[in-house]
Residue, then its C-alpha position, 0 to 999 in steps of 0.5 A: x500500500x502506497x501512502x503519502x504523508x501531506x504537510x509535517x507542520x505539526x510535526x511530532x505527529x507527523x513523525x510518529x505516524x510516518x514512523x509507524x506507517x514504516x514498520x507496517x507490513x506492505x505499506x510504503x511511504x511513497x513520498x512528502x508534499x510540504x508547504x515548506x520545501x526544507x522542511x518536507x527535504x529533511x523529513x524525506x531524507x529521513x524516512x528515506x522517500x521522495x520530495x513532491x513539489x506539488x500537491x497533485x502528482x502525489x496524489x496520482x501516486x498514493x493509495x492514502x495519505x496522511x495530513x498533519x498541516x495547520x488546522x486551516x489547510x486540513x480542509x484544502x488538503x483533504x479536500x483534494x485528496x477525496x476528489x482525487x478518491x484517496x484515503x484521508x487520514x487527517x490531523x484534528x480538529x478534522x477543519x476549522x468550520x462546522x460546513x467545511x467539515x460537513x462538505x468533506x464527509x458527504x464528498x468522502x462517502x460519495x467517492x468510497x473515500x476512508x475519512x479518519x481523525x486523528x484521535x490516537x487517545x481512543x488506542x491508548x490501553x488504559x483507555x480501551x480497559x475503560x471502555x470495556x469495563x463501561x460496556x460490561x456495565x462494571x460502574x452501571x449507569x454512568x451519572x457524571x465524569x470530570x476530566x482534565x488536558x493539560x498540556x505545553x504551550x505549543x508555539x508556532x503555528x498553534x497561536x496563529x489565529x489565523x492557521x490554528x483556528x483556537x487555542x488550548x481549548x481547541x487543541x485539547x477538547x477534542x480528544x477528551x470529548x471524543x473519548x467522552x462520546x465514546x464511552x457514552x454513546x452519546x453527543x454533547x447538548x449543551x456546552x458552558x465554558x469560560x475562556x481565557x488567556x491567563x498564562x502566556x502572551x499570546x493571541x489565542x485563549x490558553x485555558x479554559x473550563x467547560x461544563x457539558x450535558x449529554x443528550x442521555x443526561x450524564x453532565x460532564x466538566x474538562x479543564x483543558x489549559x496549556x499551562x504544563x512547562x517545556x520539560x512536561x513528558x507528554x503532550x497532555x495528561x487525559x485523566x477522567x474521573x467517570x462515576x457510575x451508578x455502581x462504582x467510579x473508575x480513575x483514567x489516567x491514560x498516560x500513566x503507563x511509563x517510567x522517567x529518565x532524568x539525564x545530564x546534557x539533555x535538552x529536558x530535565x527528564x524524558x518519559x519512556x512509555x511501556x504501554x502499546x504505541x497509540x499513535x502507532x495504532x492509529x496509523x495501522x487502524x487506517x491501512x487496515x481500514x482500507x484494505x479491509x474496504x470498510x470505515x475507520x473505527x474513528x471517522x470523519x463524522x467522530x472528528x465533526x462531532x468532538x469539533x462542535x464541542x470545541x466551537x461551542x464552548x468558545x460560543x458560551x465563553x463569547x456570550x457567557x451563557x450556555x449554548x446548544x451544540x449546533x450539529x452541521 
């Protein structure tokens, strides 16, 4: 299977997913296309592939690709990919505008394009565990479930209205409520959220606060912020507290790991992960997805619907008061 990898402007992603789709059997990463020609260079030599100049050639040559642009080109990119009926794997949020997002899904299905989001929590271990024991009915009727994702303050292109569309409430919403859909079987109502730029000089929102109710009545709260400092291991800490009719379970998805302190390191310490690799198994989910003709577990509607979460909340924050999720 030839895929090909569009953009490496987010680049920790883009790597990671490059990486494991190298290690799958029968994948080959055909080549790069990238806005920023030494940036796709360098990452081209390094997976040992080739560097497009243009968009369209690549797409001629690729039965997939994955897109780990700024948030505003998802759209653009995608959009080209499902005309040219090529398999999308794209970074979250899957676009910045509730229309965008709804326009690639319907282009997708008519062109039996695969449209998968970027939502590796869903393969963390400790979270499938979760979902499983929910299923089981072990905790009974869920009631209520109170989350956090705090991370790093990203810089670049992530404080770029322009290009990211939102800030940490953007960035960092998306998983939780997507885990939170998950494990419901239910879509976010109705979203009341303060939000603010409290700990860093930028011109996007850094922290915030939402309250949610389900369609099926369960309330739920995430504190999302970039408010963790550079050396913080992971990019956020996904903890969810879910209390149940019948017992309450305590998520904390990146536990699984150990720490390595060194001298000369660029970080006072690294994290080193034991656990199974989600992103890894994000990227292998989307080549079985296509060779097994058959929708992602994580689809393009699952990106749309944690999004409108997201815009909601800075709707609420905007007008302070709560507001009915709007469903594109």
């Amino acid at each position: 299977m030839r895929i090909g990898m569009i953009s490496l402007a987010h680049k920790s992603h883009a790597y990671s997913y490059a990486k494991g789709l190298s290690e799958l059997p029968g994948v080959i990463i055909t080549g790069i296309f990238d806005e920023e020609e030494e940036r796709g260079r360098t990452a081209a030599e390094r997976f040992q592939t080739q560097l497009y100049a243009d968009l369209n050639p690549l797409l001629d040559d690729v039965d997939g690709v994955v897109i780990s642009s700024d948030n505003q080109k998802h759209f653009l990119y995608a959009k080209a990919a499902a005309e040219a009926k090529v398999h999308i794997l794209v970074e979250k949020p899957i676009t910045t505008v509730g229309e965008e997002a709804r326009e690639l899904i319907e282009l997708c299905e008519r062109n039996h394009v695969v449209l998968q989001t970027a939502f590796p929590v869903r393969f963390n271990s400790s979270v499938q565990k979760v979902k499983q024991q929910i299923d089981n009915g072990e905790v009974g009727e869920i009631i209520a479930i109170a989350a956090t994702n705090h991370g790093k303050m990203p810089g670049g292109w992530f404080i770029d209205p322009t290009l990211s569309g939102g800030g940490a409430v953007l960035d960092h919403t998306v998983h939780v409520v997507d885990i939170m859909r998950w494990f419901l079987n239910s879509e976010v109502k109705e979203v009341y959220a303060e939000v603010d730029t409290l700990l860093h000089d930028i011109e996007v929102d850094d922290c915030g606060l939402l309250s949610m109710q389900f369609e099926n009545g369960v309330i739920a709260t995430l504190d999302t912020s970039w408010s963790r400092p550079r050396s913080f291991s992971t990019w956020g800490d996904v903890t969810l507290r879910i209390v149940g009719t019948e017992g309450v379970i305590h998520l904390d998805a990146f536990a699984q790991a150990g720490n390595l302190w060194e001298n000369n390191a660029e970080l006072s310490h690294r994290m080193l992960p034991w656990a199974d690799n989600s992103n890894e198994a994000l990227v292998a989910e989307f080549v079985a997805s296509i060779r097994e003709e058959r929708p992602s577990a994580i689809t393009g509607l699952d990106g749309l619907r944690a999004a409108e979460a997201a815009w909601a909340a800075y709707e609420s924050a905007a007008l302070i008061k709560p507001i009915q999720v709007k469903h594109y």
